[in-house]
N, C-alpha and C positions, 0 to 999 in steps of 0.2 A: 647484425641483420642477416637473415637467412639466404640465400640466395636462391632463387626460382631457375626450374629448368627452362629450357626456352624449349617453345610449342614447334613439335615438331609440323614441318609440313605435309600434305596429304600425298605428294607425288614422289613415285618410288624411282630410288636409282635404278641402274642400269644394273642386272646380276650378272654377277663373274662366276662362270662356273669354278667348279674347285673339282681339285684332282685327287685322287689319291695314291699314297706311293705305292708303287709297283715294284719290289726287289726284283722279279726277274727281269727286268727289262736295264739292270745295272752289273757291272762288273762284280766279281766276286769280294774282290776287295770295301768295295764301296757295300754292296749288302750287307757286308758285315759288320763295316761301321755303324750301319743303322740299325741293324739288330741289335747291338751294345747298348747304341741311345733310345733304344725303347724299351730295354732292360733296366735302363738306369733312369730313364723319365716314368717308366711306369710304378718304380718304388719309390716317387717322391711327390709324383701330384693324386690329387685331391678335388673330390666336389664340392663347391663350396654354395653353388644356386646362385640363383638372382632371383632379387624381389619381384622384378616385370616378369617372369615368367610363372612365379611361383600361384598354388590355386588356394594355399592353406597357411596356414600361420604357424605348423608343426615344428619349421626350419626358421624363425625369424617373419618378420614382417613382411604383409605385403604389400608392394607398392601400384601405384594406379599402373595397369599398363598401359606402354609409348607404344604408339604406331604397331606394327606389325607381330606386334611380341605373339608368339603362341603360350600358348598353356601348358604344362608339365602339368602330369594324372597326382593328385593329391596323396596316393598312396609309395610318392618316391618319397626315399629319406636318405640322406647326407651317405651313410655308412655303408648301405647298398650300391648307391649311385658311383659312389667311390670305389669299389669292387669291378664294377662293372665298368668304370672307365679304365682303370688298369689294367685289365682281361684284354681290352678294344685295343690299348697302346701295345699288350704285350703281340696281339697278334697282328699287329699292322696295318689295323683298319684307320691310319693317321695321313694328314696332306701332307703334302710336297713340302709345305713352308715351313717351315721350324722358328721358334725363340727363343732364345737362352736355354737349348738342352730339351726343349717341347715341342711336341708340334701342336702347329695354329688349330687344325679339327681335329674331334676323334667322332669318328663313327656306330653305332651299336645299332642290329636291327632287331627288334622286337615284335617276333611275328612279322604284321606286313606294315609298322612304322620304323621309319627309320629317326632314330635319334643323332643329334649333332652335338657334342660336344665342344665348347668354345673358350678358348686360352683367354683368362681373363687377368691372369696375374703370372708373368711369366721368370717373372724371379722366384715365386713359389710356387710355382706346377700348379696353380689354381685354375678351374673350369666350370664352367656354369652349363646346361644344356637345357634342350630344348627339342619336342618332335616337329620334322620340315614333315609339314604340312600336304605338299607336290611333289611329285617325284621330280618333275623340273629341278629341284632343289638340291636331290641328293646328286654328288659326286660323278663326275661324267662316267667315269669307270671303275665304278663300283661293283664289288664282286655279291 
């Protein structure tokens, strides 16, 4: 038997802004650990999409979207996306929060959209994204 997702409900959490890290605002020692770990997480993760956000079937199926999901422009594809997230890790456009060797967002602006990148698999650098819609959304101190 299949198991069904349960319906989401209509009332939005409360949003946590997110940060993005800042090296200069760290000791030299410590920026330079991080630049290692975005050396080394940027040669190992990977786009991998999510069906809720997806607009095409180009990448795998797509699923009904839940609640709030935006849409991804039908002309992304896995091998770009994955370029482009590496690029964002290697320059530091990532939060504060890390997971096993990751960090939880990556950032890319596109023109005047900014894309989020979001840690979906964090044993394998996997990340799904998606464009924040508001600028409310993007990163308190985004450069």
């Amino acid at each position: 038997m299949a198991l069904k997702r349960p319906k989401q409900s209509k009332a939005v959490a409360p949003y946590k802004a997110k940060e993005m890290l800042d090296l200069t605002t760290l000791s030299k020692e410590t920026a330079d650990k991080f630049r290692e770990a975005m050396r080394q997480a940027s040669g190992k993760a990977r786009y991998t999409g999510s069906p809720y956000h997806r607009s095409s079937s180009k990448e795998g199926p797509v699923a009904q979207r839940v609640g709030l999901a935006s849409r991804c422009p039908p002309s992304w594809m896995n091998i770009e996306a994955t370029r482009v997230l590496r690029i964002a890790i290697t320059e530091g456009r990532v939060s504060t929060i890390w997971e096993q060797g990751f960090p939880r967002h990556v950032w890319h602006l596109d023109g005047d959209v900014l894309y989020e990148g979001r840690l979906t698999n964090s044993g394998n650098g996997e990340y799904h994204g998606y464009p924040l819609e508001d600028r409310w959304q993007w990163p308190k101190n985004f450069r």
